[in-house]
C-alpha positions as CSV (number, residue, x, y, z in Angstrom):
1,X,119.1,99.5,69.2
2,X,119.8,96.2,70.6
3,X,117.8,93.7,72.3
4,X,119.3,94.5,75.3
5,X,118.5,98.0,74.8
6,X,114.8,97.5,73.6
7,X,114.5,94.9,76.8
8,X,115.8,97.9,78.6
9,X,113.5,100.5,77.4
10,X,110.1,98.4,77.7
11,X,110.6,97.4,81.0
12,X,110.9,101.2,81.7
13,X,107.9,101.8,80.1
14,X,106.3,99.0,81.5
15,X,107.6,100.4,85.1
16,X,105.4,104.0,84.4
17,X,102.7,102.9,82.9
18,X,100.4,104.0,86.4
19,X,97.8,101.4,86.2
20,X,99.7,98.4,85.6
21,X,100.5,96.5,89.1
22,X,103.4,94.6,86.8
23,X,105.1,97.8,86.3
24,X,106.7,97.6,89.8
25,X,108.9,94.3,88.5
26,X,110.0,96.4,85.6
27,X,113.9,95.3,86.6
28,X,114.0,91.5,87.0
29,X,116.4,91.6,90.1
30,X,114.2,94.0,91.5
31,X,111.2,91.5,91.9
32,X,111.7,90.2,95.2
33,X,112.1,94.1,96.7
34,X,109.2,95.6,94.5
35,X,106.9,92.7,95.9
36,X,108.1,93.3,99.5
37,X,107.4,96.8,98.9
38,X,103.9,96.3,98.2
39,X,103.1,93.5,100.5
40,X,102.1,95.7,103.8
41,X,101.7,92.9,106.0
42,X,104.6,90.6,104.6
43,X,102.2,87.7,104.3
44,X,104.0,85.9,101.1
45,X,101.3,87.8,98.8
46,X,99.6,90.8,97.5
47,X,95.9,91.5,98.2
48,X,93.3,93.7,96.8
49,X,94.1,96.7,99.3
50,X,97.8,96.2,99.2
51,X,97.3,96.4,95.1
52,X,95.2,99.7,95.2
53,X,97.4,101.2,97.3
54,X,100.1,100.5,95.2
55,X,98.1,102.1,92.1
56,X,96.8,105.3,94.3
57,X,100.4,105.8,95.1
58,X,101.7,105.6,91.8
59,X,99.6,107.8,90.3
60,X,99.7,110.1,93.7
61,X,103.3,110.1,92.8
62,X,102.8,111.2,89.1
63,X,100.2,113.6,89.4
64,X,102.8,116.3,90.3
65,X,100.5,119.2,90.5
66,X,97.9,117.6,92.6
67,X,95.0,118.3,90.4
68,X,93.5,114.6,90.4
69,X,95.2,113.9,87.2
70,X,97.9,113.5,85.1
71,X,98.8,115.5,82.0
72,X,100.8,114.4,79.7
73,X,103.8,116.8,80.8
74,X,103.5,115.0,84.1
75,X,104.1,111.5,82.9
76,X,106.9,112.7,81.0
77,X,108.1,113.8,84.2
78,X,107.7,110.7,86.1
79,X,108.9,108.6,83.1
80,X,112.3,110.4,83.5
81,X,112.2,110.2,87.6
82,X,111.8,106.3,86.8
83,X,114.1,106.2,84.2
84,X,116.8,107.6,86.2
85,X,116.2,105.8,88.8
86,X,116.5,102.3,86.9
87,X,119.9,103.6,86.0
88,X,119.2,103.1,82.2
89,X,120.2,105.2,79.7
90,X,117.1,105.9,77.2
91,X,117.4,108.9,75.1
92,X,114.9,111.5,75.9
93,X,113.3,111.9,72.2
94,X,112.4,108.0,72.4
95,X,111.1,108.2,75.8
96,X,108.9,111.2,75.2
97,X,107.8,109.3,71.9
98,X,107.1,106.5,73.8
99,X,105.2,108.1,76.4
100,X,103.1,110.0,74.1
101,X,102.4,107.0,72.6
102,X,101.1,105.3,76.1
103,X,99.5,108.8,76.9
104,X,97.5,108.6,74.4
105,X,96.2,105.3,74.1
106,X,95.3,106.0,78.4
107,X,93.7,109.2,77.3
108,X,90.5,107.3,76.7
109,X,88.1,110.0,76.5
110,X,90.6,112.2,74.5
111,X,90.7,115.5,77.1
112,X,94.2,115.6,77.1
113,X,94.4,114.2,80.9
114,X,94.5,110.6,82.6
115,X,92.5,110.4,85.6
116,X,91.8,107.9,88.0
117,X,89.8,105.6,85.8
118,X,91.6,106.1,82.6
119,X,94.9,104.6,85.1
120,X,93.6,101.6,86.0
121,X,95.0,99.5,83.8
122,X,94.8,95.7,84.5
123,X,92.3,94.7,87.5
124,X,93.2,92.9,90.1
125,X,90.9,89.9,89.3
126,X,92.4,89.7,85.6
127,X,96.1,89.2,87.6
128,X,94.8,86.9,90.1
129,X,95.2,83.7,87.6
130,X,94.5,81.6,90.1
131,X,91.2,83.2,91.7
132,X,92.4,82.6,95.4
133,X,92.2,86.7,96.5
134,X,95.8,86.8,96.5
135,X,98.6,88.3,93.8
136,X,101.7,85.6,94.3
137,X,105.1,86.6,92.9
138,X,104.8,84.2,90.3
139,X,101.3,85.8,88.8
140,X,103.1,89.2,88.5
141,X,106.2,87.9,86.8
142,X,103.8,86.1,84.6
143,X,102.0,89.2,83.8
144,X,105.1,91.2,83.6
145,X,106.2,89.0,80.9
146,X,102.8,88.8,79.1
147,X,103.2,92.6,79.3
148,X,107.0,92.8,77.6
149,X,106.4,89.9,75.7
């Protein structure tokens, strides 16, 4: 695979991992939509409700069957959705290694299923660098590229 192609791929998985606020810049000329997207009030930045709203509906979106949490069948599911969407081409064995892989390292209590808590991921304080209340553009891409890097 090339770098292109393994750039390609982690910032897919990067885009469906639920818990991470970063995931939404997954594409890079996709950053100035995804932030829009997630800044309700088009102030210029991203605060703590905006953030968890963004989260619940990511995982809202995953959790397919509405049961509270998300198998492992169901990230599959959204990883493909995503993955389609991005318009990249990653063969389905790696993906679903790929997701087991982050499935299971989510799975922190080992029952097989990724609730709420287990989704978290990063919190907003640890992505507010700057300690001002706010996510800027520039603390996501940073944390986007800590993330791939």
């Amino acid at each position: 695979m090339t770098f292109a192609g393994k750039t390609g791929m982690a910032a897919v998985l990067v885009a469906i991992t639920l818990g991470a606020a970063t995931g939404v810049f997954a594409r890079n000329e996709n950053d100035g939509a995804a932030f829009e997207a997630i800044d309700a009030d088009a102030n210029g930045s991203i605060s703590e409700a905006e953030f968890d709203a963004m989260r619940d509906q990511r995982f809202s979106e995953a959790d397919k069957d509405g049961s509270g949490s998300i198998s492992e069948a169901e990230m599959v599911q959204h990883a493909e959705a995503r993955v389609a969407e991005s318009g990249r081409n990653v063969p389905a064995d790696k993906l679903q290694k790929r997701v087991s892989k982050m499935f299971s390292k989510m799975d922190k209590n080992g029952d097989g299923v990724i609730d709420q808590s287990e989704h978290s991921g990063r919190t907003f304080a640890q992505l507010d660098t700057d300690g001002d209340g706010e996510l800027s553009k520039d603390e996501l891409k940073k944390a986007r590229d800590q993330r791939q890097g």
